[in-house]
N, C-alpha and C positions, 0 to 999 in steps of 0.2 A: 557366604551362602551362594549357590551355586544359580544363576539366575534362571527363571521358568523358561521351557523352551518348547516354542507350538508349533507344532508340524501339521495340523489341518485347517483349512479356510473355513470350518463350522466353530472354529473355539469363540466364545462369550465374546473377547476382548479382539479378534480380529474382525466379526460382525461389525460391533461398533463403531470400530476406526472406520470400516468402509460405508459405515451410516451415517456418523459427521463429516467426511467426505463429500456425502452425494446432496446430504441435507441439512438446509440453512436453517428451517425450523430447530432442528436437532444441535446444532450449534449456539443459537441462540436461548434457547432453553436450558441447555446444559451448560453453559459457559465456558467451551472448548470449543478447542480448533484444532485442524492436524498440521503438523509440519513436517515436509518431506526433504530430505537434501541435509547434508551436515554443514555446508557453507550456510544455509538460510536458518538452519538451525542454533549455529554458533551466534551467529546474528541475534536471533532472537533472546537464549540468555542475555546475552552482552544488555542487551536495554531492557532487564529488567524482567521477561518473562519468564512464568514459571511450568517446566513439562511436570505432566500427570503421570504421563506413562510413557517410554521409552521403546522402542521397537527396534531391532538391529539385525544383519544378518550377518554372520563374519565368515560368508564366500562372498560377498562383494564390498567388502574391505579394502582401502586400498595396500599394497604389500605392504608387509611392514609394520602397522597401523593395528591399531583397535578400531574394530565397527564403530562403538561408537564415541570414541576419545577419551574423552574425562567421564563420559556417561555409558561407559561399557559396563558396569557394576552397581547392585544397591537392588531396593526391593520395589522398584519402580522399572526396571529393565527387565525387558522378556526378547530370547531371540528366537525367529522366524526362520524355517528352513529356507531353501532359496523358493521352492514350489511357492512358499505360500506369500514371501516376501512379493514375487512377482505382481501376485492378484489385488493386492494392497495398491501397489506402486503405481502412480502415474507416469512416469518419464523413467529412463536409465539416466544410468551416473548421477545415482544422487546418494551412490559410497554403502549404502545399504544401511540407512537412518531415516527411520520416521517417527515419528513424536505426538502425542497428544499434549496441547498446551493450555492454559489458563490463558480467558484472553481477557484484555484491558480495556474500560471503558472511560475514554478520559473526557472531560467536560471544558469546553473554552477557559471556564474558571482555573480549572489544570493545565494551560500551558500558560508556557515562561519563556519570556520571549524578551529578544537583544533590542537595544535602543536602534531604532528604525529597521523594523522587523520586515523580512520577504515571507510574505501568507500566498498560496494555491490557494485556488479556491475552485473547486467544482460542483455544478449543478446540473444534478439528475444523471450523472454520465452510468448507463448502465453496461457497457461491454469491461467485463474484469481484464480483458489483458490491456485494454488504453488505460484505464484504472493503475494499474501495474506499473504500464511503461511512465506517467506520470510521475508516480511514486521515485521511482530512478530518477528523475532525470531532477524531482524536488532534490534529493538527498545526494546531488551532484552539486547541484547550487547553492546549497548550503541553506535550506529554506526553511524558515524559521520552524512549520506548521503547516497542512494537510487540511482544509476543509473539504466535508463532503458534504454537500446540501441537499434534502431529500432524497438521498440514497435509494439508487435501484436497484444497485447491486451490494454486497454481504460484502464488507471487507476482509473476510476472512473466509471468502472463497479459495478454494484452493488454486483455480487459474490463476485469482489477481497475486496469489503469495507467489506462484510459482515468474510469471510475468514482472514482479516488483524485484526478483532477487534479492530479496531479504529485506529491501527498500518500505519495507510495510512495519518493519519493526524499529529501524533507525531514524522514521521522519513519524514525528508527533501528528497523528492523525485527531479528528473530532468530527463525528456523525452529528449533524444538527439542521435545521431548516433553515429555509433563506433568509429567512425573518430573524433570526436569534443570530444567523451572521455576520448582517449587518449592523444590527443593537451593538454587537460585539469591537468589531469593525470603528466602525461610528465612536463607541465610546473611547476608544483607544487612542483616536485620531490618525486609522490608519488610511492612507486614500486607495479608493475602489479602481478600480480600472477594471472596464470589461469590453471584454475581446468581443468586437462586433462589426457586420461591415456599413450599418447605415451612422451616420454622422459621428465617424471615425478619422484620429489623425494615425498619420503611421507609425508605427509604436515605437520607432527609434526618433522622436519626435518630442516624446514626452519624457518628464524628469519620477525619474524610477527610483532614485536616488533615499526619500524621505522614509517614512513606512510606508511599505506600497501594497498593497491588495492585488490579484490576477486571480479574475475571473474570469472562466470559460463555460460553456455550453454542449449542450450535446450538439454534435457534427449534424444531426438532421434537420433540429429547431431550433437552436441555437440557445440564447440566453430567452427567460422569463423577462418580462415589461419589471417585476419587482427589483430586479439588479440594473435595469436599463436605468429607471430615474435614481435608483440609488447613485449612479456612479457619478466619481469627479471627473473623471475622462473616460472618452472612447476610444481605443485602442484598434487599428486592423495590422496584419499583415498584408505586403502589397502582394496582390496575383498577379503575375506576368504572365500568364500561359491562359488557357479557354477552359480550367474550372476558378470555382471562386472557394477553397475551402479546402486548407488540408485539414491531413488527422489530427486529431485531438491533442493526441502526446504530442507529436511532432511540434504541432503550434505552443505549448505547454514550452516544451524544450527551448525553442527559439525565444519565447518572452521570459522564460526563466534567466537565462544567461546575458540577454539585453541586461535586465537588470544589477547582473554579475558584472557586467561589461562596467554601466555606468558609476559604480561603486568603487570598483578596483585603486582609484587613487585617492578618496576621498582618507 
């Protein structure tokens, strides 16, 4: 059967996609997400998710290619002339594939995790493309697990998906409070470390080695006093220059791979 094919930005189903797009209530209520890009989207099967609905354009196809690979066909695909693909789109070169998906909500008790586990952990970080960049740089490190802690932002913002490069769907995330991260944390015997600069050693100091925890803060206020006493150590990076404080990711990145570092021969 021949798939539906919408050529106006008023049809039922192009509304929609651009209303869980704009809106997290609508997201959360419905229990979709969009996903744009066929690299983030291939991603996203691969671990497990499942599209709703399929959207494809095949003038920006790349040669050669089906719009939208193994999901150019079926009664869950509908293709969008290029007009209307446009108004949908957030970014070019994303092949001419967007997706509505089923999104997952997984619970500490749902992750599964290697003997002496590398845990993210972030609290209250609300800008989705450090959120994003994060996610990358976990799923470079090979990191067990994604905590977000009172989340400010919708992990299934379309910024953080587009920022994470698929990295949202490859690293086991869990939305939860500080409180239930550390119970978590704690019972596992995984040790805390939090990135801070008062009674901190430098973090190529500390043995990263065991289970380790990395916790960060928001770049304006840093960590909560509830992660401060939590923690077994404090963690800084050294400032040589006349600020005290990079970005989030960035600091994320460099404690992530410290710990890649100190492992590599164990």
């Amino acid at each position: 059967m021949e798939p539906e094919r919408i050529t106006s930005a008023k049809n039922p189903k192009v509304k929609r996609l651009l209303a869980l797009q704009e809106k997290s209530a609508l997201r959360r209520e419905s229990g979709l997400f969009v996903v744009e890009g066929r690299r983030e989207l291939e991603h996203c099967i691969a671990a497990g998710f499942v599209p709703e609905a399929v959207f494809v354009c095949s003038e920006l196809a790349p040669q050669g290619q089906q719009p939208g690979g193994s999901l150019d066909s079926g009664p869950n695909v509908f293709y969008l002339s290029k007009e209307v693909y446009a108004k949908v789109a957030y970014r070019g070169g994303t092949e001419g594939v967007i997706a509505e998906v089923r999104a997952k909500d997984l619970k500490l008790e749902d992750l599964k995790l290697r003997k002496n586990p590398l845990v993210m952990v972030l609290e209250s970080v609300e800008k989705p493309g450090n959120l994003g960049a994060v996610l990358r740089s976990a799923d470079a490190a090979g990191a067990d697990a994604v905590l977000v802690c009172d989340p400010l932002t919708d992990i299934y913002n379309p910024n953080l998906i587009r920022a994470s490069i698929g990295a949202v769907f490859t690293v086991p995330i869990v939305c939860c409070s500080s409180e239930e991260a550390i119970a978590w944390l704690k019972a596992g015997g995984i040790r805390i470390l939090t990135a801070q600069l008062q009674d901190s050693s430098p973090y190529y100091d500390v043995d990263m080695t065991c289970g380790t925890a990395i916790v960060m803060g928001t770049e304006s206020t840093g960590l909560s006093d509830i992660w401060r006493k939590a923690a077994d150590a404090h963690i800084l990076i050294p400032m040589l220059g006349s600020l005290d404080s990079l970005n989030v990711s960035v600091s994320a990145a460099i404690l992530l791979y410290e710990a890649v570092r100190q492992r590599q021969n164990l």
